[in-house]
C-alpha positions as CSV (number, residue, x, y, z in Angstrom):
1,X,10.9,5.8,-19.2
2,X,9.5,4.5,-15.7
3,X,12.3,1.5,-16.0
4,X,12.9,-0.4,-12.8
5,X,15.7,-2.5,-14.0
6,X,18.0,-2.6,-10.9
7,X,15.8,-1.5,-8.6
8,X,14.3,-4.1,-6.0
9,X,10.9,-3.3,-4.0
10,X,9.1,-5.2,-1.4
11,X,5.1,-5.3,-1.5
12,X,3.5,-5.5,1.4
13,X,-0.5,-7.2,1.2
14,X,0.7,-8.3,-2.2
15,X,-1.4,-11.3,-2.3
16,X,-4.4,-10.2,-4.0
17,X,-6.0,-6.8,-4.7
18,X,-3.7,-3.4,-5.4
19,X,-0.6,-5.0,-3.5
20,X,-0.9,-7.8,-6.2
21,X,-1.1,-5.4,-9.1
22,X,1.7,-3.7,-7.7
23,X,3.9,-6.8,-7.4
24,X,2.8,-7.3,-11.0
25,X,3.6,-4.3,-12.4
26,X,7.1,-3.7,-11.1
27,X,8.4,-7.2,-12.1
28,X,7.1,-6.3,-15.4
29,X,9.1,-3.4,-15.1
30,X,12.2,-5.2,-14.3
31,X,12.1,-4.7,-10.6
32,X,13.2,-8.0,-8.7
33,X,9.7,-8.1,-6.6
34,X,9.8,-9.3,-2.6
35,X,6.1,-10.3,-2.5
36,X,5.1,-10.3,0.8
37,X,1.1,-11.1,2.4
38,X,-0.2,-12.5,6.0
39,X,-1.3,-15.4,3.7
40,X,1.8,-17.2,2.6
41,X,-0.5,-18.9,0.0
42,X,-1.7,-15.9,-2.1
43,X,2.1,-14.2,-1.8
44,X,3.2,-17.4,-3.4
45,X,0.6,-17.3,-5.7
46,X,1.3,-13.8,-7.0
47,X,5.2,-14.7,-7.6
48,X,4.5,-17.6,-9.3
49,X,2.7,-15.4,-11.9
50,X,5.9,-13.1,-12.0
51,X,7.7,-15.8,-12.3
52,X,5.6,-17.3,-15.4
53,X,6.3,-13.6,-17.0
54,X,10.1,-14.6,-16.9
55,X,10.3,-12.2,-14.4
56,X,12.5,-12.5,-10.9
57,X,11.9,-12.4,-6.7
58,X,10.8,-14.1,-4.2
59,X,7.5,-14.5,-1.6
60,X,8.2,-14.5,2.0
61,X,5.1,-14.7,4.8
62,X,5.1,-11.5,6.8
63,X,2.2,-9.7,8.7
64,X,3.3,-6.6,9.7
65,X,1.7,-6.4,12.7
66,X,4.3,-8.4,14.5
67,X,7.5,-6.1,14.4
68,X,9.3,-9.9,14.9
69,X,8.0,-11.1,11.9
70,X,9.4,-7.6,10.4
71,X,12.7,-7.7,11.5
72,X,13.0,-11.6,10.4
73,X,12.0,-10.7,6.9
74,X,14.4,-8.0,6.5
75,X,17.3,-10.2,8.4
76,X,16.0,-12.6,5.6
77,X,16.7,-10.2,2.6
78,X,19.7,-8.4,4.0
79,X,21.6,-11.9,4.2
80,X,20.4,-13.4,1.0
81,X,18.9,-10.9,-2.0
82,X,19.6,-7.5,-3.4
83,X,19.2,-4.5,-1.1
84,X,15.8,-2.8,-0.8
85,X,15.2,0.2,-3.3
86,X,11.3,0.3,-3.0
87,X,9.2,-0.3,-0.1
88,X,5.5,-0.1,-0.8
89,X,3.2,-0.5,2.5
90,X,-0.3,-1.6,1.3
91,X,-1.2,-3.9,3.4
92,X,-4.2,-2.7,5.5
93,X,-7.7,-3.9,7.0
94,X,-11.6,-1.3,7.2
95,X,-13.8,-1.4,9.5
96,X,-17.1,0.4,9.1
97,X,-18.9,2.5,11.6
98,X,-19.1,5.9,13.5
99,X,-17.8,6.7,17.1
100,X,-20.6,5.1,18.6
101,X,-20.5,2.0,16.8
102,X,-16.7,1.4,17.0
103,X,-15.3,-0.5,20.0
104,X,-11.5,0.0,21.4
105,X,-10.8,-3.3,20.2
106,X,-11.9,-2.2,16.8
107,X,-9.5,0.7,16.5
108,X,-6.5,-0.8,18.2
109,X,-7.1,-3.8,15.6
110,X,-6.9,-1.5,12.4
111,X,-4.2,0.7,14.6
112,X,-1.7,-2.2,14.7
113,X,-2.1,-3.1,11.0
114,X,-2.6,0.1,9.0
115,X,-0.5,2.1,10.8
116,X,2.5,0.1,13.1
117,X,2.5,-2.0,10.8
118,X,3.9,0.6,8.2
119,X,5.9,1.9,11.0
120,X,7.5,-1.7,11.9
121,X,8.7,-2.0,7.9
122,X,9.8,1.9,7.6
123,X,12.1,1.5,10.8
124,X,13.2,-1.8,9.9
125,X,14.1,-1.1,5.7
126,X,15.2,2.8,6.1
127,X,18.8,2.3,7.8
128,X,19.9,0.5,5.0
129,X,18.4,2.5,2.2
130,X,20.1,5.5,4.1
131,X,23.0,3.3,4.4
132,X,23.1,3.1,0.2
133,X,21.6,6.5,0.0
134,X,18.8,6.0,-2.1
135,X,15.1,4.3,-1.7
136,X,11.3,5.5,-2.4
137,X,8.9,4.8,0.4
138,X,5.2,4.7,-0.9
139,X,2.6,4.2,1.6
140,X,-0.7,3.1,0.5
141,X,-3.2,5.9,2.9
142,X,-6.7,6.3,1.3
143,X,-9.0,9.1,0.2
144,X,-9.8,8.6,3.6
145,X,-6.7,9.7,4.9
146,X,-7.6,13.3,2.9
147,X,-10.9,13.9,3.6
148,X,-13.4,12.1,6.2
149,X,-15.7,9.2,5.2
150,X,-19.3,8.7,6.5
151,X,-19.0,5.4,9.2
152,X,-15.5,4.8,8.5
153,X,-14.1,6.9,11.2
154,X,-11.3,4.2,12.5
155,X,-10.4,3.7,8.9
156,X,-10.0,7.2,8.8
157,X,-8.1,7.7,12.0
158,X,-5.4,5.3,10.6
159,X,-5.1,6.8,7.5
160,X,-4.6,10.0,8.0
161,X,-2.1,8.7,10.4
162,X,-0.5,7.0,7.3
163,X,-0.8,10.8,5.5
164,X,1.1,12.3,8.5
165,X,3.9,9.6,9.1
166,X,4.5,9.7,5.0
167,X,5.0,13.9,5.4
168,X,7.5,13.1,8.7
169,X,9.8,10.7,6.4
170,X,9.6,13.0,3.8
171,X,10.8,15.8,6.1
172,X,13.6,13.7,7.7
173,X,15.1,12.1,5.4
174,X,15.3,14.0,2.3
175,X,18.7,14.8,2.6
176,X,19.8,10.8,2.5
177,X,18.2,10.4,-0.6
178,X,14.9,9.2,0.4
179,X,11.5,9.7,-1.2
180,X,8.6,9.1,0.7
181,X,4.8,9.5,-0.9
182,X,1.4,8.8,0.0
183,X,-1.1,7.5,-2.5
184,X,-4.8,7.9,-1.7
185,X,-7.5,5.8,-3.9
186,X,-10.4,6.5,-3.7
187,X,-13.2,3.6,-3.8
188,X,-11.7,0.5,-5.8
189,X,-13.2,-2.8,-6.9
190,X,-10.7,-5.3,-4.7
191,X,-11.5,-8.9,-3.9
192,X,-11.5,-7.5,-0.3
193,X,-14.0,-4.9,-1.5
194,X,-16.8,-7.1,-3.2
195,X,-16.5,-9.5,-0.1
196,X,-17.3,-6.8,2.3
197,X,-20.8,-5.4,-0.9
198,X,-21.9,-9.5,-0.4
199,X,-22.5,-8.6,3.2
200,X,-24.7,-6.2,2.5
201,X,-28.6,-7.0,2.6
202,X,-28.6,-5.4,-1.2
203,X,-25.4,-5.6,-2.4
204,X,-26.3,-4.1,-5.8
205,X,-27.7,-0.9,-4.5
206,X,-24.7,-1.1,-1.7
207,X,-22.1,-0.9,-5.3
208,X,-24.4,1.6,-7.0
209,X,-23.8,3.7,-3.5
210,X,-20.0,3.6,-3.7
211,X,-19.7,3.9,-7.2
212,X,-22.0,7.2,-7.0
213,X,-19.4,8.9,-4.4
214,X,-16.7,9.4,-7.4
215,X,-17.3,11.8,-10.1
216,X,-16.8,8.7,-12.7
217,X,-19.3,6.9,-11.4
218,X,-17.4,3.8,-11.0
219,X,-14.9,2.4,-9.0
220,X,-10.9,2.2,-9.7
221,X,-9.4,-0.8,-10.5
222,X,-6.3,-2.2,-8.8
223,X,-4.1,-1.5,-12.3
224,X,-5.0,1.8,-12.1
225,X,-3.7,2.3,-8.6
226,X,-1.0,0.3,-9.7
227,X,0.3,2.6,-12.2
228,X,0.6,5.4,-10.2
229,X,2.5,3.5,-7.6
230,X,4.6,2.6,-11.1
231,X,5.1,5.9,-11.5
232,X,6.1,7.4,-8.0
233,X,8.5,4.5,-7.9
234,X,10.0,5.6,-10.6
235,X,13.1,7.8,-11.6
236,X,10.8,10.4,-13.4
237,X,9.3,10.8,-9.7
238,X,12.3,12.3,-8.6
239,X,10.9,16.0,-7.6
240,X,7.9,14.3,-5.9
241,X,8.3,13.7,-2.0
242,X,5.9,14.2,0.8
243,X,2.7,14.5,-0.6
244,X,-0.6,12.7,-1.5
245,X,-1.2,11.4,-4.5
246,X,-5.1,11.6,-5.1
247,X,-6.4,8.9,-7.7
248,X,-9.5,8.9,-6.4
249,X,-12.2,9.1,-9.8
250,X,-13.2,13.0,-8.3
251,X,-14.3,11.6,-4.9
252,X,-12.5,14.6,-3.0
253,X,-13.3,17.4,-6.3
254,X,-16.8,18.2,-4.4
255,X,-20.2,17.0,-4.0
């Protein structure tokens, strides 16, 4: 069960974090793995631990906020490695405050990378997943994107977004054998994560804070999203399209 054998997905914001422990899990599951970050370093970094598994892909620099970078990477695959069966948009950036506290400048920032940039890789991989007629779309939103979040209201603009562009290729593409799912974490202990807690002027009582929003009283860890993604990726996910999938420790179950 949950074999990926065949099947080929590109990671987006794979160079650390849950895009890394995505990577990771898919080669593992015999997927040949495109890992893909902004930083060309910590892509290459996360295939060469693929590859030390005996496992197979290739890293390739892209941010996705640059639709040219986009189109080059998929020009890239389309001339030179198997087709695309798995697209997984995780890359993404926060930002923390209320209306008030958030400039333009903030919004169109997380704007261009949360949500064109999923937009730039859905328009550029779908044709050819159509073209095959076959391919799982699985766009990392947030618990944010389900329910609102205290000071995170950018965040949660572009992840809702995220929620309602996963529906929309859900809805319209169905019938050419595409899959398209949401999966919304709640709070999880990333690099990115503990960098942002050492900024606080407590960051112990900043952790005990986040932790205390979930109903496990801790944070996820990126393996545990990972598995999920594992799962929606997978053959035994064929029924599930459109939706969010909530792993989120009881952070939306009620306060």
């Amino acid at each position: 069960m949950f074999d990926l054998t065949g099947k080929s997905a590109l990671v987006t914001g794979a160079g650390s974090g849950i895009g890394r422990a995505i990577a990771l899990r898919f080669a593992q599951a015999g997927a040949f793995v495109y890992v893909t970050d902004r930083d060309e370093t910590t892509a290459r970094d996360t295939f060469a631990e693929i590859q030390r598994e005996g496992k197979d892909g290739a890293a390739l620099p892209l941010d996705v906020a640059d639709s040219a970078a986009v189109e080059r990477v998929r020009s890239e695959i389309e001339g030179r490695w198997p087709a695309l069966s798995i697209l997984v948009n995780n890359a993404g950036i926060g930002h923390v405050g209320t209306i008030l506290q958030t400039e333009v400048a903030d919004l169109d920032r997380l704007w261009r990378v949360n949500v064109l940039g999923a937009f730039h890789t859905c328009q550029a991989f779908l044709p050819a997943m159509i073209r095959q007629g076959s391919g799982v779309i699985i766009n990392l939103a947030s618990i944010g994107g389900v329910v609102a979040v205290r000071e995170r209201l950018a965040y949660c603009t572009t992840k809702f977004a995220i929620a309602g562009m996963t529906k929309c290729l859900a809805l319209d593409h169905a019938a050419s054998g595409i899959r398209a799912v949401s999966i919304c974490p709640g709070r999880v202990e990333t690099p990115f994560v503990k960098a942002r807690l050492a900024e606080y002027p407590d960051p112990e009582k900043a952790y005990r804070e986040m932790t205390e929003t979930q109903a496990l009283n801790r944070m996820g860890t990126p393996e545990e999203i990972a598995a999920a993604a594992h799962y929606l990726a997978s053959d035994e996910a064929a029924f599930l399209t459109g939706s969010e999938f909530i792993i989120d420790g009881g952070f939306s179950a009620g306060k």
